[in-house]
N, C-alpha and C positions, 0 to 999 in steps of 0.2 A: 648544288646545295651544300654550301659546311655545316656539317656538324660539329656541336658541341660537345664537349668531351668532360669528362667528372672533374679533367683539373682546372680545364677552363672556370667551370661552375665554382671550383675552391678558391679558383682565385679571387672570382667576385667575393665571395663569402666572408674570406679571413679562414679558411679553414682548411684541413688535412682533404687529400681527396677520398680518404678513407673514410671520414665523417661522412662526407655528402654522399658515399654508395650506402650507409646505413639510412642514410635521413630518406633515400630516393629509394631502398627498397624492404623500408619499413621492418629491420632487422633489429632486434633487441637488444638495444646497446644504453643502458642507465645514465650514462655519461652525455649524453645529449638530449637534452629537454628538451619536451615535446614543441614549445615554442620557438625554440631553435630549429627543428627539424622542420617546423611548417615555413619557417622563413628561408630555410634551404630551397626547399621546393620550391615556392614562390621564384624565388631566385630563378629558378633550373627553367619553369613555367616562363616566365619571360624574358629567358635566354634562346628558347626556344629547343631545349634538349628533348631529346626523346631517345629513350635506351635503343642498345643494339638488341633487337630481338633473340637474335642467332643464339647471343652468348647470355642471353637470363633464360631462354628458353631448355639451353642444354643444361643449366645451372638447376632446372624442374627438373630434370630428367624428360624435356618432349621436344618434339621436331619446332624449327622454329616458323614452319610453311603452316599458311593457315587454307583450312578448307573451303570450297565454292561449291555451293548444289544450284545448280540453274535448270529452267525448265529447256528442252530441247526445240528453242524456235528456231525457227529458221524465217525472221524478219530483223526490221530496221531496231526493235525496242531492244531487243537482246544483244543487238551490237553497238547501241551506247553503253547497255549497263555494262558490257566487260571492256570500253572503253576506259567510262568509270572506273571501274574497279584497278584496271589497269598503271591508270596514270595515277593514281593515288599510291599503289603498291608501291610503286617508284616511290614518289613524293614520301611516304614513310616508312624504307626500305623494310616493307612485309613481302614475304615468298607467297603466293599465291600458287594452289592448285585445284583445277577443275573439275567438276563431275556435272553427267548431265543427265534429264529422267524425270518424269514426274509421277511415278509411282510406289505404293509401299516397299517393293522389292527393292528397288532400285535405291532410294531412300535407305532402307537399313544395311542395304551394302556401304553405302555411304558413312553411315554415324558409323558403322562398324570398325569401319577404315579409318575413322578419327581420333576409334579409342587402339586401335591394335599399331598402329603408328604414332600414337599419341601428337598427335600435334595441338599446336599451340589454343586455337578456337576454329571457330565456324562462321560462312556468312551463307543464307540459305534460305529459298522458295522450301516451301512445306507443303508439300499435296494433302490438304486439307480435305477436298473430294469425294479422296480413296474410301471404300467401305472400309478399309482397315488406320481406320482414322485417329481412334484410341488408343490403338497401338503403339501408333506413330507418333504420338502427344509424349506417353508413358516411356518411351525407347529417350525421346531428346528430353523430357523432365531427368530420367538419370543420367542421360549426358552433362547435362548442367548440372547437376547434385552434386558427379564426381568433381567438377570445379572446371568444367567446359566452358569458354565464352562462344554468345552465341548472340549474333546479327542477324531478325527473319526480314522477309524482304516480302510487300504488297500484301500483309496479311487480312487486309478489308474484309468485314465480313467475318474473321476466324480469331479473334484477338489472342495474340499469342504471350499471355502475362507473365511467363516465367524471361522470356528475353525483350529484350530491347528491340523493336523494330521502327523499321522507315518505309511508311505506308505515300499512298498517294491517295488526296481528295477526291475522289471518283467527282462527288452529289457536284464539284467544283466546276467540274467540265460541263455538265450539262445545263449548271444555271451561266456559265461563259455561252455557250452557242444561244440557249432562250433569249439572253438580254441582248445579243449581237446581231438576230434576226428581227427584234422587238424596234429595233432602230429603223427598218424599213415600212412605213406606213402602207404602202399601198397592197402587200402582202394579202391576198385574199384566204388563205388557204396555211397549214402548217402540219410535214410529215414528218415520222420520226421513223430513221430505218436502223434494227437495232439487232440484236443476236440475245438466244434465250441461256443466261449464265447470269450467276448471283453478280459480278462486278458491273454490268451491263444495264442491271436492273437499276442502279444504285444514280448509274447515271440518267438513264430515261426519266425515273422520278424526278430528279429536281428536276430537268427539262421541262415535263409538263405540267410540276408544279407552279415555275415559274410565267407559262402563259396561260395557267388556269387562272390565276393573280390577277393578271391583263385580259379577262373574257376572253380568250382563244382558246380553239379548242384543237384537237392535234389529233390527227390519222396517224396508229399505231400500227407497224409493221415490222414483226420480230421473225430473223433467222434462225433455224434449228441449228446449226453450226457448219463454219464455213471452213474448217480444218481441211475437208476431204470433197468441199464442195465442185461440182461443174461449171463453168462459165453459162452452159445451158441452164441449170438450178437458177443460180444466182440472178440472171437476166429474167427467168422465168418468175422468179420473186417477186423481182422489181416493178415490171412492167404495171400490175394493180395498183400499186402506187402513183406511179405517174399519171396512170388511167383515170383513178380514180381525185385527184389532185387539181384545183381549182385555180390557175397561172391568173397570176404572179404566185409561187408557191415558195414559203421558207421549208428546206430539206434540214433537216440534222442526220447526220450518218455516224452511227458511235463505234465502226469501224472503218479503217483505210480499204476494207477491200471492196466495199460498194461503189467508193466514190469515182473512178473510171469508168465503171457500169452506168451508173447514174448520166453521167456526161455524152456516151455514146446511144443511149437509149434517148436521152432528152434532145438531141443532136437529129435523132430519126424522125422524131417530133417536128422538130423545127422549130424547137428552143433554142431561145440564147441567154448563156449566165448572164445574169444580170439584170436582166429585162425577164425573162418567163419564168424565170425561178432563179433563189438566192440559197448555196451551199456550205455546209458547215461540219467537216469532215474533222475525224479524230485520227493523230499521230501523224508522221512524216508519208509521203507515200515511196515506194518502191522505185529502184532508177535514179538519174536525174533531176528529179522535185516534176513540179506542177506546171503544165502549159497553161493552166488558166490561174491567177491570183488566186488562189481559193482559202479562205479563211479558216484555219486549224485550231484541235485542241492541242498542244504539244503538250506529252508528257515529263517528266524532268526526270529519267532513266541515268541519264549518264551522270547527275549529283547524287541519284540514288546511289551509285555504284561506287562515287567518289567519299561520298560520307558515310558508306557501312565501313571502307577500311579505315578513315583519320577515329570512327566512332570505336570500333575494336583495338584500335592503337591507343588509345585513352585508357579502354577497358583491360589490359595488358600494362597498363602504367599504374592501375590500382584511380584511377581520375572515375568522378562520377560522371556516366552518362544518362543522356534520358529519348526516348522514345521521340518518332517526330513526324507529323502529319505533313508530307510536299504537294504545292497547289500547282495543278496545270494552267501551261498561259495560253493565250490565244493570239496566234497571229497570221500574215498572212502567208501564202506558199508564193512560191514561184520555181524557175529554174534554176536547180544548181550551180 
């Protein structure tokens, strides 16, 4: 990647490179009209410059490494977004560093660490959850007060109006799988298998909103939580579903970790996808992908990750940004 450089920019301009560091970092200088400074910009803007962080950050008096709070998963979602996050850092040479945790503690060790190293901003999951939830609002409203930039991540449900965030459509996903089962006519039957959390809920809705719409009515079956679940539990779940399930049956699964269960219980049966039942399983699965084509909602994690840092790179430039709602797609699985 070349960068652009303040003289490059003066050359286009007709002007000192000294001008264009006032026009670009909005320094009080009388002798350059505000008209003139906005045509610098422009300039700079489709030159493609973007400051060196390092050296305006130390020029604040803060580190120029910006900070990352992620929750501590251990699956495929969390290794796009620090993909994301990754390859953008590069692409807009930001220092990234990591923290992981999703609770109050751990969280105000975090902001703590942001203000006592001062670094540059923030890009950050917020355990909204926590009993100590106000806290945690009141702790990152004075980090932004003192002049913190700050990127929340998935805040659905928690609207986080003092920053800028990049949410995903949940209601998106679940009317994608309604309309994609809604295509197979001879379906007698339709189950929803889902887990009991405010994001989960969001998406069951439009699902059964969407084939209430269509006269179909939908077998609900919600998980307490499959964090610390058994294979035993899990399968024990399942089985009333399928029992109770009228083949040709449309499955929606609004996690990846039923959808193997689902296929080796239905298998005992003496189902076959396609013919006894049709599946529609949310995010990538674990491994090598899918022995059976099975139609996904994919999340778009790894843009989430790529667009908090180009969006805090803007916000670091004094550039206005704005909040942004990302639609999951649907497509098929197979093997890696």
């Amino acid at each position: 990647m070349n960068h652009v450089t303040l003289k490059d920019i003066a050359a286009a301009a007709g002007v000192r490179p000294a001008v264009v560091s006032v026009a670009l970092n909005n320094k009080r200088y009388t002798r350059v009209s505000p008209v003139r400074r906005e045509e610098i910009r422009r300039i700079a803007e489709n030159m493609g410059y973007r400051p060196n962080i390092e050296a305006a950050s130390l020029r604040r008096g803060k580190k120029a490494t910006v900070g990352v709070f992620l929750p501590s998963w251990e699956d495929v979602l969390l290794l796009e977004l620090i993909r994301g996050l990754s390859d953008a850092a590069s692409e807009f040479s930001i220092p990234l560093t990591f923290s992981f945790g999703m609770t109050a503690e751990s969280y105000f060790r975090f902001i703590d660490s942001m203000d006592s190293y001062r670094h540059t901003g923030m890009i950050s999951y917020v355990p909204f959850w926590d009993r100590n939830y106000e806290r945690i609002l009141a702790r990152l409203e004075e980090y932004i007060g003192n002049g913190g930039k700050v990127i929340s991540l998935n805040t659905a449900g928690w609207p986080m109006k003092q920053t800028i965030s990049l949410d995903i459509d949940e209601k998106c996903g679940g009317t994608l799988a309604a309309k994609h089962l809604l295509r197979f006519k001879g379906l007698r039957s339709y189950a929803l298998v889902s887990v009991e959390s405010q994001i989960y809920y969001l998406r069951d809705d439009a699902f059964c909103k969407v084939l209430g719409v269509a006269g179909k009515k939908v077998g609900k079956y919600r998980f307490e939580s499959l964090r610390t679940a058994s294979p035993e539990k899990i399968t024990g779940f399942l089985e009333p579903m399928l029992a109770e399930a009228k083949p040709p049956v449309g499955i929606f699964s609004t996690s990846p970790d039923f959808c193997p269960w689902i296929f080796l219980l239905a298998a005992r049966r003496g189902w076959v996808y396609g013919k006894d039942f049709e599946l529609v399983c949310y995010d990538r699965p674990f491994g090598f992908g899918d022995f059976q084509p099975v139609m996904r909602i994919i999340q778009p994690f790894y843009r989430i990750g790529y667009m908090a840092v180009g969006k805090l790179s803007d916000m670091l430039m004094n550039k206005t940004v704005s909040s942004e709602i990302l639609k999951p797609e649907l497509i098929k699985g197979g093997l890696a």
